[in-house]
Backbone as CSV, one residue per row, in Angstrom:
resi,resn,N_x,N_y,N_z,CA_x,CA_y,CA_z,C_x,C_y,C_z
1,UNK,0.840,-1.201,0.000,0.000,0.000,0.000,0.874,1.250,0.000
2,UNK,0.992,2.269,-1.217,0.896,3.398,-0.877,0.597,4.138,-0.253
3,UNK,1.435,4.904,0.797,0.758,6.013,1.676,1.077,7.356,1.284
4,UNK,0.108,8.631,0.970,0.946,9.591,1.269,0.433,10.589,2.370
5,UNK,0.719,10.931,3.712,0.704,12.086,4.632,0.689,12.763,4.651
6,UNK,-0.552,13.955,4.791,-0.728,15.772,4.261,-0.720,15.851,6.046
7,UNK,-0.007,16.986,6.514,-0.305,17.400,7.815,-1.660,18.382,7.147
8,UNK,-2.121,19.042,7.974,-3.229,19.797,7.591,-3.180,21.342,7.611
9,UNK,-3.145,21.651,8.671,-2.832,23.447,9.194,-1.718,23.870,9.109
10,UNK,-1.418,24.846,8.217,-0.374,25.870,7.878,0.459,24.698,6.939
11,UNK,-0.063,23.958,6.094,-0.066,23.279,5.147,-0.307,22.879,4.195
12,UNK,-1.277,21.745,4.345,-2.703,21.935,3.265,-3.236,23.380,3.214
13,UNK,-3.311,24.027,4.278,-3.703,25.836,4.211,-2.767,27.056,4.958
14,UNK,-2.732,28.050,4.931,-1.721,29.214,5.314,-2.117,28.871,6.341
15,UNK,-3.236,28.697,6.867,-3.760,28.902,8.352,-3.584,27.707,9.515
16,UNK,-3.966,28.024,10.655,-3.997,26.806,11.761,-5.361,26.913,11.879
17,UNK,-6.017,25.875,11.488,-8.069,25.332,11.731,-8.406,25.786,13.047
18,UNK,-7.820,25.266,14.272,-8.575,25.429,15.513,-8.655,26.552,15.563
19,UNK,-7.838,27.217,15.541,-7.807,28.858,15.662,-8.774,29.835,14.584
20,UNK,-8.357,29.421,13.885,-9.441,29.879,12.592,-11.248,29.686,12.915
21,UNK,-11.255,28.648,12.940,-12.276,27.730,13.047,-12.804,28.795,14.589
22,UNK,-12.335,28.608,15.221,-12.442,29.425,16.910,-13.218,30.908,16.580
23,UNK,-11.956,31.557,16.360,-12.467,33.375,15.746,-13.319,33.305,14.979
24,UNK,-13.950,32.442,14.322,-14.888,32.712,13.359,-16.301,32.315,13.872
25,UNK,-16.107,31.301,14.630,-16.973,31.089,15.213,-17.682,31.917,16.646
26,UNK,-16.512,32.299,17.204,-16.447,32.812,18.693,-16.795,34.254,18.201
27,UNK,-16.949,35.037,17.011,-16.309,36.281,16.749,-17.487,37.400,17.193
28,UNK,-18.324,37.165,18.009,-19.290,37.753,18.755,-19.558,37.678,20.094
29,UNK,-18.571,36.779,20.526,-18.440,36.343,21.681,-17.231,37.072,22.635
30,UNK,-17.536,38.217,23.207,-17.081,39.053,24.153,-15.597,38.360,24.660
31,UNK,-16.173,37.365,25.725,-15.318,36.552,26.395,-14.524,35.798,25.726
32,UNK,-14.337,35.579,24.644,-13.444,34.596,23.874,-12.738,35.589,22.694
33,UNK,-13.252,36.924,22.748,-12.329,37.838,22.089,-11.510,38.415,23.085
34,UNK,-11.725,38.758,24.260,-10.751,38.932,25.356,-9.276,38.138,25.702
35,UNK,-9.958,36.649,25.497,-8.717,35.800,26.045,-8.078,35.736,24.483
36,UNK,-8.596,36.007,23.247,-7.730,36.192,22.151,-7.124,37.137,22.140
37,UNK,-7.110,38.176,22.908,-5.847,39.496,22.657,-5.008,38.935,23.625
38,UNK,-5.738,38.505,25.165,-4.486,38.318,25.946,-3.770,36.708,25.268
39,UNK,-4.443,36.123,24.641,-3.413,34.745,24.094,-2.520,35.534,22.945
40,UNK,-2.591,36.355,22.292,-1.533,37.386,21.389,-0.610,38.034,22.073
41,UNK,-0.384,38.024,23.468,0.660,39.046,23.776,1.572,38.007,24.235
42,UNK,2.638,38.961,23.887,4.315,38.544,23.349,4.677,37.597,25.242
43,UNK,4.207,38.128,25.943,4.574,37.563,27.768,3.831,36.042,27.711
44,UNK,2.681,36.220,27.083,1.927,34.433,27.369,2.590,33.660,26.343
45,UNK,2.508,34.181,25.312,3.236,33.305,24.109,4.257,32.554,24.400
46,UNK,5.461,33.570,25.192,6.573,32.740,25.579,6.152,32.169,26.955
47,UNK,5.111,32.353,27.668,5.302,31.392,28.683,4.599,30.098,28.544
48,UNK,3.750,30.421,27.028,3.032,29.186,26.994,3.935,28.316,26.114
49,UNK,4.571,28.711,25.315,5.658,27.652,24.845,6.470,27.283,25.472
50,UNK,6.971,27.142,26.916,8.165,27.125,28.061,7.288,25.860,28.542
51,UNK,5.797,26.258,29.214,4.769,25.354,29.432,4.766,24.256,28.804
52,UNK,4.555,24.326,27.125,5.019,23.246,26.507,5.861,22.656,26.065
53,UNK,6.945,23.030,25.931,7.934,22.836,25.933,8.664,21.599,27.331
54,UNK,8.211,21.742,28.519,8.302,20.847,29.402,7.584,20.023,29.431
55,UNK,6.121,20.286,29.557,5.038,19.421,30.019,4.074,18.698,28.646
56,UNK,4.759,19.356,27.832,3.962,19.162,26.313,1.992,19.180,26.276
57,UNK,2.148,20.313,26.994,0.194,20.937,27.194,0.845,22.333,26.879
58,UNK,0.154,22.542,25.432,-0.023,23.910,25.175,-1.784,24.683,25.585
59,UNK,-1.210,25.140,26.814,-2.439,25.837,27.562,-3.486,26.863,27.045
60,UNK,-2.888,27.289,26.132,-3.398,28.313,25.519,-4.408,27.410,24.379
61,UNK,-4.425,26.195,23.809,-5.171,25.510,23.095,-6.237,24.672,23.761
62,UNK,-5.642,24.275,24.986,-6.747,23.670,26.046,-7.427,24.838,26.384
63,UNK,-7.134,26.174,26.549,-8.541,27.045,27.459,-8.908,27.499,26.419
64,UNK,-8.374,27.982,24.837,-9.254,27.957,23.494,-10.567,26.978,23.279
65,UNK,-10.103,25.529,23.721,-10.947,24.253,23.563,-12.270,24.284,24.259
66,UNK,-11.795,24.877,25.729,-13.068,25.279,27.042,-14.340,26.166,26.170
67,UNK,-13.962,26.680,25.459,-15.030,27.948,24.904,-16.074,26.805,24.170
68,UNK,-16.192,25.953,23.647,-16.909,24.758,23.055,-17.922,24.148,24.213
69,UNK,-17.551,24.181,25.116,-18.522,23.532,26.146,-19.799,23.923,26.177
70,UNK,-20.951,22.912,26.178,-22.275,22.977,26.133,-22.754,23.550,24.488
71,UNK,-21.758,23.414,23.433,-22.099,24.086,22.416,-22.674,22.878,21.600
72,UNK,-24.016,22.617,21.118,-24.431,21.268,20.135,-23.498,20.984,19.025
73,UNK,-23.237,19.873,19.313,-22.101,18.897,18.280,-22.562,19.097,16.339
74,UNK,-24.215,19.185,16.181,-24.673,19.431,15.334,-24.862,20.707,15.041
75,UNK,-24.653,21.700,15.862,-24.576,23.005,15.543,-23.111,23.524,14.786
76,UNK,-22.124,22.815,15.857,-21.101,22.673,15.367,-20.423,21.750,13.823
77,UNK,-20.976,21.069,13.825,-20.486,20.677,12.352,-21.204,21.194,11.618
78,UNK,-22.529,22.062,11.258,-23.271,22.633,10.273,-21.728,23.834,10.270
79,UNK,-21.537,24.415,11.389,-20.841,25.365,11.059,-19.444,25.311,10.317
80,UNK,-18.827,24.087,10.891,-17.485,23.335,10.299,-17.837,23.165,8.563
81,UNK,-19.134,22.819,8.780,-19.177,22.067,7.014,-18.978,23.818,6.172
82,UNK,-19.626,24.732,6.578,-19.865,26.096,6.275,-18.317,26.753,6.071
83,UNK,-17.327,26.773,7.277,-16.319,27.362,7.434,-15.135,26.263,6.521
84,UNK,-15.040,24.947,6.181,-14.254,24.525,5.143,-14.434,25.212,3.991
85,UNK,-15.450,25.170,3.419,-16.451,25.010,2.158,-15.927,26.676,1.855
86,UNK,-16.312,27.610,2.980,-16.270,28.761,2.765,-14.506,29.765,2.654
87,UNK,-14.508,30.079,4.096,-13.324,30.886,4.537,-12.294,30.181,4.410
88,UNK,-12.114,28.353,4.532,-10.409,27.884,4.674,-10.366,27.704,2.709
89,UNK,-11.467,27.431,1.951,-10.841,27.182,0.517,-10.576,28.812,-0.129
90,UNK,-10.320,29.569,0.533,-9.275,30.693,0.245,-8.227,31.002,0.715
91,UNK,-7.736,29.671,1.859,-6.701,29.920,2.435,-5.887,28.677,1.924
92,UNK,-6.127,27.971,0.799,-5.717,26.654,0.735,-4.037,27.360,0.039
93,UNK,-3.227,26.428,0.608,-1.923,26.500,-0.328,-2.186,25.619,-1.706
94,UNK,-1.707,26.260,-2.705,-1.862,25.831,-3.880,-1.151,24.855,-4.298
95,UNK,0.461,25.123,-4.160,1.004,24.105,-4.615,1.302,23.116,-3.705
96,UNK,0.941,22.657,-2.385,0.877,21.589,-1.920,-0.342,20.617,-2.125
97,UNK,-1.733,21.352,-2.047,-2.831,20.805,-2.769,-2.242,20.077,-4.100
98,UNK,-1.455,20.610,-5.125,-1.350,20.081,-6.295,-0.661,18.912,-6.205
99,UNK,0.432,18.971,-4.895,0.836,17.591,-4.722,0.343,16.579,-4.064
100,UNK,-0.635,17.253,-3.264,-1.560,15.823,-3.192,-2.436,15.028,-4.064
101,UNK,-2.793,16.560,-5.155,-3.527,15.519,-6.346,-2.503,14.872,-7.176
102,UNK,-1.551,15.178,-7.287,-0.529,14.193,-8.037,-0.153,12.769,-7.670
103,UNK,-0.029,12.616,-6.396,0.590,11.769,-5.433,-0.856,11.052,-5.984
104,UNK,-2.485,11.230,-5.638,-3.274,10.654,-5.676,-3.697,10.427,-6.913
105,UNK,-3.070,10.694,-8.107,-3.073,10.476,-9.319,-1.916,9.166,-9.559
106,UNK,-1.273,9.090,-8.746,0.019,8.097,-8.934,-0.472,6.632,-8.188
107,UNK,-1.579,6.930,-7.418,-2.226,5.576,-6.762,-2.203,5.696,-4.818
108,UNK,-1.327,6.832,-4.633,-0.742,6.932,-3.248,-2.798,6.911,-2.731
109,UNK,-2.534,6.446,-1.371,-4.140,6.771,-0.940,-3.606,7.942,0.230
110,UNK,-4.538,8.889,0.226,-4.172,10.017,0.800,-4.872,9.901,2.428
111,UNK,-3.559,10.319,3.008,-4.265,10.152,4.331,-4.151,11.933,5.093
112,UNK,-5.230,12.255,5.659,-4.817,13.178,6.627,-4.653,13.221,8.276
113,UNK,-3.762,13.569,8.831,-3.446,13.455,9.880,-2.942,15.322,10.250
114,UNK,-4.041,15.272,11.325,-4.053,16.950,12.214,-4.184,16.990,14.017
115,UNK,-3.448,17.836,14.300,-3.969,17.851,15.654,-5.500,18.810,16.192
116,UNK,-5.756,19.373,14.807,-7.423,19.858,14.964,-8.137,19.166,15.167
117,UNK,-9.553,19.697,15.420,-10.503,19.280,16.005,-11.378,17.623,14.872
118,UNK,-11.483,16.980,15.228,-12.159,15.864,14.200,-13.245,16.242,13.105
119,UNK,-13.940,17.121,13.859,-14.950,18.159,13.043,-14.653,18.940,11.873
120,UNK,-13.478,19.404,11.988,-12.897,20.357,10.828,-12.083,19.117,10.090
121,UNK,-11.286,18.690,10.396,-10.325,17.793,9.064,-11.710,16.862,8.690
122,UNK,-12.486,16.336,9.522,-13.466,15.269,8.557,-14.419,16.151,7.073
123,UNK,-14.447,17.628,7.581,-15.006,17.926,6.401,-13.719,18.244,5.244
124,UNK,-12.398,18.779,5.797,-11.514,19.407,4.775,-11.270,17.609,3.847
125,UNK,-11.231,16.556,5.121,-10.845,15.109,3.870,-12.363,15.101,2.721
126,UNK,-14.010,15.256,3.554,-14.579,15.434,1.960,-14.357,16.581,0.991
127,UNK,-13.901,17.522,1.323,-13.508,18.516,0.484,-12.288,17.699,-0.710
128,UNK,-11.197,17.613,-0.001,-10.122,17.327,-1.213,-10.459,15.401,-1.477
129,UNK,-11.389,14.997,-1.005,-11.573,13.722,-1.146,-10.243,13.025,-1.208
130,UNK,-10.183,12.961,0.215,-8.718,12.071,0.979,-9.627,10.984,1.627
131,UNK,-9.046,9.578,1.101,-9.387,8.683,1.297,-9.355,8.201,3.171
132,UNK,-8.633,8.516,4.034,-8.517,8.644,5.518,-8.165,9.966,6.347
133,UNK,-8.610,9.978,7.416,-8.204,11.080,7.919,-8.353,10.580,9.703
134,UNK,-7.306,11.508,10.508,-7.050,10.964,12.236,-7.175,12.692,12.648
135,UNK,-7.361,13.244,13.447,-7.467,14.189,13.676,-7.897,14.252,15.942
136,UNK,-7.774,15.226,16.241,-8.381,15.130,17.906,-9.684,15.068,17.697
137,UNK,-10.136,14.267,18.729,-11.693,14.042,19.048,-11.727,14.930,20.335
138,UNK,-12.808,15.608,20.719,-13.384,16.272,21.926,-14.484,15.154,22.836
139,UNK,-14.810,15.644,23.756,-15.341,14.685,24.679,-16.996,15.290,24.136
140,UNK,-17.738,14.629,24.419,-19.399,14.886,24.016,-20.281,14.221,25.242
141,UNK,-21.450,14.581,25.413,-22.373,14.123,26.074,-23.083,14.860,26.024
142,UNK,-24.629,13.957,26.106,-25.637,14.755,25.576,-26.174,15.325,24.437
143,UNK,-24.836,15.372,23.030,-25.171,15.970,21.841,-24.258,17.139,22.383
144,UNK,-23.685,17.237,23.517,-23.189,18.616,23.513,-21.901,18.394,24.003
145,UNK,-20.716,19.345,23.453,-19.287,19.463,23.575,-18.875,19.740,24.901
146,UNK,-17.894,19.025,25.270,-17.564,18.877,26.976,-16.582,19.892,27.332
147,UNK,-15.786,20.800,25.621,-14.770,21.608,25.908,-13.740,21.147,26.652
148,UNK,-13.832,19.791,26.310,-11.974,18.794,26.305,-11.621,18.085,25.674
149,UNK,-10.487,17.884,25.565,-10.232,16.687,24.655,-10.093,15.123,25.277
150,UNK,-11.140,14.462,24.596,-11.309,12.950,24.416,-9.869,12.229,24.020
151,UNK,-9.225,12.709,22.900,-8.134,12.111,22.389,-7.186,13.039,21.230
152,UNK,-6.157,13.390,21.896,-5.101,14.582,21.168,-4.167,14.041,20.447
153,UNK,-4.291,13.730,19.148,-3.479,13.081,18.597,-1.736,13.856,18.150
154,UNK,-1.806,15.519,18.152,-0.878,15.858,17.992,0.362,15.233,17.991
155,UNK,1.109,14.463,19.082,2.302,13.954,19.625,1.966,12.524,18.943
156,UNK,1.425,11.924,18.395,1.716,10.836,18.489,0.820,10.132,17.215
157,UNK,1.647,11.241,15.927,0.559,10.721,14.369,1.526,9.459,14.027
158,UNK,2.947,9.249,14.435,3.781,8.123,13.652,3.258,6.756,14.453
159,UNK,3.059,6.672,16.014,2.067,5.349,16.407,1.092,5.361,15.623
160,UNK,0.068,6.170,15.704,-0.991,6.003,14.922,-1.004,5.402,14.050
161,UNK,-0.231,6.282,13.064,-0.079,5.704,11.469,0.185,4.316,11.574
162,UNK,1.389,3.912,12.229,1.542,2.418,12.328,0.722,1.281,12.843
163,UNK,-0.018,1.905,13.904,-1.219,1.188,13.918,-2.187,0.777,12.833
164,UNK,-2.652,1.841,12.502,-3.859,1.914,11.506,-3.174,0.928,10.156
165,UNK,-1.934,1.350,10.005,-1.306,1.157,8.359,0.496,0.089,9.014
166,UNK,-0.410,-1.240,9.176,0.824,-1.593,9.814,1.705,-2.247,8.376
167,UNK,1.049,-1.741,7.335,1.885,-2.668,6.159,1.609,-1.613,5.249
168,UNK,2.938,-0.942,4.843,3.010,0.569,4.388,4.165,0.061,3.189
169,UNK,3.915,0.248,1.787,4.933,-0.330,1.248,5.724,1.063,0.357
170,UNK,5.013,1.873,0.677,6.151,3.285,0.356,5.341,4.381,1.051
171,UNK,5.910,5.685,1.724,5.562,6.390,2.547,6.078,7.590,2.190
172,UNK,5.041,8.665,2.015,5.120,10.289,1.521,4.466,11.233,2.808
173,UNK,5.407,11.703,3.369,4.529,12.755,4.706,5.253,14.167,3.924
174,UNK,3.826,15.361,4.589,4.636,16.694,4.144,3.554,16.995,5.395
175,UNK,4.656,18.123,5.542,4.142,18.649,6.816,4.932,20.142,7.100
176,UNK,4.235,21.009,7.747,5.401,21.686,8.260,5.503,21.794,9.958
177,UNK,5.074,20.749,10.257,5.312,20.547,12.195,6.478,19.756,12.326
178,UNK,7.185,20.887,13.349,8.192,20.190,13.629,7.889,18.792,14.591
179,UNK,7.004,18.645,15.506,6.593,17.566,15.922,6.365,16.177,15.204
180,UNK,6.380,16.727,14.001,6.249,15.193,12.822,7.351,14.645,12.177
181,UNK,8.262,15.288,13.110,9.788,15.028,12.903,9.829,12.994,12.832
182,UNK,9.696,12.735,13.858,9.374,11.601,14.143,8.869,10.680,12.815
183,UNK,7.783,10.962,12.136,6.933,10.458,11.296,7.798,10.763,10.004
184,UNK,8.676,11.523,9.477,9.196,12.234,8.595,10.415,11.325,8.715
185,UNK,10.838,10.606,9.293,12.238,10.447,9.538,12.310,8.753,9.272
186,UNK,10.896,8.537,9.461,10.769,6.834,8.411,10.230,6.631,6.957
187,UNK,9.345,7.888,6.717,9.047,8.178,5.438,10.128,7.810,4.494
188,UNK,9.711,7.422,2.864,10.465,7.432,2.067,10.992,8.505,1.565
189,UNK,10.179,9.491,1.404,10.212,10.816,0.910,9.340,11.540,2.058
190,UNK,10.322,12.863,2.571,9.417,13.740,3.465,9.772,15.077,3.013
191,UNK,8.867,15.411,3.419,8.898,17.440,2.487,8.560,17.910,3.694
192,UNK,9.029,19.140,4.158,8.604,19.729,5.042,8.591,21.498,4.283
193,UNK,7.195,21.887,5.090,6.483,23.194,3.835,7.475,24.381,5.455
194,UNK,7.586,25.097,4.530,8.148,25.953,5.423,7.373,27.362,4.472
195,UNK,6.730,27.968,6.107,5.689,29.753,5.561,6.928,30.426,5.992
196,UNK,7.741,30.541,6.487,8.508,31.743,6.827,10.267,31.297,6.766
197,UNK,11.287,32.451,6.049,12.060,32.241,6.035,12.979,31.371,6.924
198,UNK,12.670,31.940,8.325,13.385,30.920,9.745,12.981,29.910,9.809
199,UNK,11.675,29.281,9.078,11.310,28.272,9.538,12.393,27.081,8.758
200,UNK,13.041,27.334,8.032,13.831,26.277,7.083,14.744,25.830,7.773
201,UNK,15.750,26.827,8.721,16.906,26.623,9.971,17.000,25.349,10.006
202,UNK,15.250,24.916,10.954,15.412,23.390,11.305,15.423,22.537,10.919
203,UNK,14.556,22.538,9.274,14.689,21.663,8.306,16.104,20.824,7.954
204,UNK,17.006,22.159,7.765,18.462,22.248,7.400,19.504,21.157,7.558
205,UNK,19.066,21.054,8.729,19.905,19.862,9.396,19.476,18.774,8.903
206,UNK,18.435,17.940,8.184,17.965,16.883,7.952,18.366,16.372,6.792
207,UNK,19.264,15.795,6.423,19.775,15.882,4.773,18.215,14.840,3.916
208,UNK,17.522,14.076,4.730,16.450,13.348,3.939,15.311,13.957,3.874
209,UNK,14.855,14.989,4.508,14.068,15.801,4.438,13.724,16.954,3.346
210,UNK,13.214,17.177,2.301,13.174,18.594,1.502,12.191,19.336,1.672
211,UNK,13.160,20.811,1.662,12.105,21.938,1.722,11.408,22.282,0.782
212,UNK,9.845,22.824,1.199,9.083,23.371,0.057,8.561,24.694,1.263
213,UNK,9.501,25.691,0.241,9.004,27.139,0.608,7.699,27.768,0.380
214,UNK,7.170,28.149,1.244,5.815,28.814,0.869,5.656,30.188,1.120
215,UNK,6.859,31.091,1.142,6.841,32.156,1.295,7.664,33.578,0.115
């Protein structure tokens, strides 16, 4: 089996989904535009990456997540199906899209793997019609969002993958998370998309790895 691996956010699109997906949704919502200026200033930023950086809980995405609570699961995906369809297919990167239709022109079966919400990548895989997709699940009850996460797949897409795909007979990941370092480093071919000049630095070091600039 052919595999090939699209990370999703600031990849497949300029943007990061949860966040996107969040402000657009939240964007009348007083209290969740508040904790978005204070999650923008330069003092939390670095203390929330120090945070994760040790403990690997980026805090600032767990109390983003809290704002979902008691919100209908079906309210929420009418809106997900709305916000793919709509606002992210103007944010799509072009020429990585093109390499996924190539790759899926060559027989590869396209998988997506995100640390967004399950809600948003299940509609972006019917959008580009990607044959699988793994993404975080949130906790539910009732029909209504618990504003936690059930299961965060971020850290841990290369178990996954091997689980799901324990007989992989050539392997294509592109990504630009450095966290998929891991997953990139058994691949046959790994591309890593780099939006900003610095972001290549880390690439650099990887002689099996190639960059695809998006800036």
């Amino acid at each position: 089996m052919k595999i090939a691996v699209f990370d999703v956010c600031d990849t497949v699109y300029s943007v990061n989904t949860t966040f996107s997906f969040l402000d657009n949704y939240f964007k009348d919502n007083k209290r969740y535009q508040i904790f978005r200026k204070i999650s923008r200033l330069f003092v939390v930023k670095v203390a929330n990456y120090f945070v994760y950086k040790y403990t690997k809980k980026d805090l600032i995405r767990l109390y983003a997540t809290g704002f979902l609570k008691e919100n209908s699961v079906q309210e929420i995906e009418t809106h997900a199906h709305k916000f793919v369809y709509g606002f992210l297919s103007t944010q799509i990167q072009k020429n990585i899209v093109d390499m996924l239709m190539q790759y899926k022109k060559e027989g590869y079966s396209i998988v997506l793997m995100s640390g967004s919400y399950e809600f948003i990548i299940k509609e972006v895989a019917n959008y580009l019609e990607a044959e699988y997709f793994y993404a975080s699940k949130l906790q539910v009850a009732n029909g209504v969002y618990l504003g936690k996460y059930d299961e965060d797949i971020l850290l841990s897409k290369d178990k996954l993958l091997k689980k799901q795909f324990p007989n992989i007979d050539k392997l294509i990941v592109v990504s630009d998370n450095k966290t998929d370092l891991p997953l990139m480093q058994v691949a046959d071919s790994a591309f890593a998309v780099c939006n900003k000049e610095k972001d290549c630095a880390f690439w650099e070091k990887y002689s099996n790895i190639s960059i695809l600039k998006e800036f």
